[in-house]
C-alpha positions, -999 to +999 in steps of 0.1 A: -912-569+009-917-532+004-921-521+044-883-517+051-882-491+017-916-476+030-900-473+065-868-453+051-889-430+027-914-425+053-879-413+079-871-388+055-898-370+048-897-366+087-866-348+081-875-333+046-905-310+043-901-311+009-916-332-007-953-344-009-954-380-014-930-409-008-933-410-053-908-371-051-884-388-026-879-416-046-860-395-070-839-380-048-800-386-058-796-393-022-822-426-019-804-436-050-770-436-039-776-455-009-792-477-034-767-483-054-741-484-019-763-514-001-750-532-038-715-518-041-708-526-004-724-564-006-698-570-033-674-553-017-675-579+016-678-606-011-643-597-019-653-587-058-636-553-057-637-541-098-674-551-092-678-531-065-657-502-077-682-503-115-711-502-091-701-471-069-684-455-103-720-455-121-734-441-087-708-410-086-719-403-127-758-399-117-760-389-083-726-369-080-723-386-047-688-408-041-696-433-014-668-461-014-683-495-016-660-500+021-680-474+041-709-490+067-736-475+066-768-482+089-807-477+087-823-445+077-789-429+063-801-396+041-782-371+020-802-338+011-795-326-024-760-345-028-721-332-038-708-354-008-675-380-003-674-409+023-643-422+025-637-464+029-634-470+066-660-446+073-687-457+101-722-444+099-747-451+124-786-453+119-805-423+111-779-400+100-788-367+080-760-357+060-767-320+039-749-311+008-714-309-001-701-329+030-666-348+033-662-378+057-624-378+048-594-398+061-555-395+065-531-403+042-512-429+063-472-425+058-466-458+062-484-466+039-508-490+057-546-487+052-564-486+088-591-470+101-587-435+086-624-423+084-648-411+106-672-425+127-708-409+130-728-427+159-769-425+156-788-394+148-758-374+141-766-344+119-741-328+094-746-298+082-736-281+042-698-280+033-687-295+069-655-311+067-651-343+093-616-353+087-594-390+102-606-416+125-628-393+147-659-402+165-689-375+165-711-389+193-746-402+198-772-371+184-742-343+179-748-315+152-717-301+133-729-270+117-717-254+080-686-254+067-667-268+101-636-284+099-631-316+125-604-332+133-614-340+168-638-360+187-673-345+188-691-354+225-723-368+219-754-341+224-731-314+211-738-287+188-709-271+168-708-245+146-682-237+116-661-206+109-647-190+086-614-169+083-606-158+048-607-182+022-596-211+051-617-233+065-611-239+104-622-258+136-651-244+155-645-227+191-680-222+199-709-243+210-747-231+207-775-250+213-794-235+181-787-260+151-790-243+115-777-271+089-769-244+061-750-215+077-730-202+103-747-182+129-731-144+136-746-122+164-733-092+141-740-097+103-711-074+079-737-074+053-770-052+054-798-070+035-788-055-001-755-071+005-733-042+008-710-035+043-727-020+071-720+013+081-716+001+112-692-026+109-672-003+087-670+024+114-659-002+139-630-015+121-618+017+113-618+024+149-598-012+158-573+001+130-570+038+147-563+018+182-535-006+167-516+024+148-517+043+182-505+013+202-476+006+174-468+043+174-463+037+215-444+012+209-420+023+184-415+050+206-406+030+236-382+016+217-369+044+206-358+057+245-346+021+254-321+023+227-309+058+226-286+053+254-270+024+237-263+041+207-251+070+226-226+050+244-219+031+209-207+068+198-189+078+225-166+044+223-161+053+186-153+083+195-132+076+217-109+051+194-107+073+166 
């Protein structure tokens, strides 16, 4: 009776070094939710929808996780720490690690039709904090998505992607590594020295990228410049000329 929740207690503590006994990871707000999911969804198919919808609203007020009583979910699915959304059509295969503050969100259909609008995640797929996986996507067989990406295409299975950032705007990563880090976004050249404060460094070389840009608009202002001076000489001769 108890080997299937011995089995999925004993699969994330392979994936959590956290904790020291199966006791700490019954506690976590992430076994619960899925708990209170397995109920939500069975009523859910059994076509009692308030039901469904009390279950998964008490499961939002004590694990702050929103998992709509719609979304399939397979074996060994675990959230680490919490804060995440998965939307009603969502697919999730087995053994899925999910970090915090994670969205598997849909479209807003114009027509106002339901559909698949949620993501699919196939086994082993990784997400990492604050990723965004947005519409009916598929992120394939053992892919990582790395912190704070945005995607709204197709992730081929194997791959690793990585999020960036651009001001206060999340959007879709370029570049692929083959490292995996689940809580931040890699950078070969870190802005911040270990105090937090700009390097000197990274200060010097923007100031020189700034120097380069005013020189090349300077060049070109001036180019400019020569191209139309013998249009607005001829321009002043032709008033000239009529007055």
């Amino acid at each position: 009776m108890f080997e299937p929740l011995i089995s999925y207690l004993d699969s994330v503590r392979a994936r959590d070094p956290a904790p020291r006994s199966r006791w700490e990871i019954l506690l976590y707000p992430g076994v619960w939710a899925l708990g209170f999911h397995r109920i939500a969804h069975w009523l859910f198919e059994a076509r009692m929808y308030f039901l469904a919808r009390v279950v998964n609203h008490v499961s939002r007020l004590l694990t702050a996780i929103d998992i709509h009583p719609g979304a399939t979910i397979g074996k060994n699915f675990f959230i680490d720490h919490g804060f995440t959304v998965i939307g009603e059509t969502a697919e999730i295969g087995d053994n899925v690690t999910i970090y915090q503050c994670v969205t598997l969100g849909g479209t807003n259909p114009a027509n106002g039709k339901g559909g698949k609008r949620h993501p699919t995640l196939k086994d082993n797929v990784i997400i990492g904090s604050g990723a965004q996986i947005i519409g009916p996507i598929v992120v394939g067989e053992r892919a990582r998505v790395g912190a704070n990406a945005v995607v709204t295409e197709d992730v081929p299975g194997g791959a690793t992607m990585i999020g960036l950032k651009a001001r206060s705007t999340l959007v879709p990563a370029e570049e692929w590594i083959k490292e995996f880090i689940p809580y931040g976004t890699p950078c070969d050249d870190p802005p911040c020295d270990d105090e937090g404060r700009p390097r000197r460094d990274c200060i010097e070389k923007l100031e020189s990228e700034v120097a380069v840009l005013r020189d090349e608009l300077a060049q070109m202002k001036a180019m400019l410049a020569e191209r139309e001076a013998p249009v607005a000489a001829s321009r002043a001769r032709k008033s000239g000329t009529k007055d």
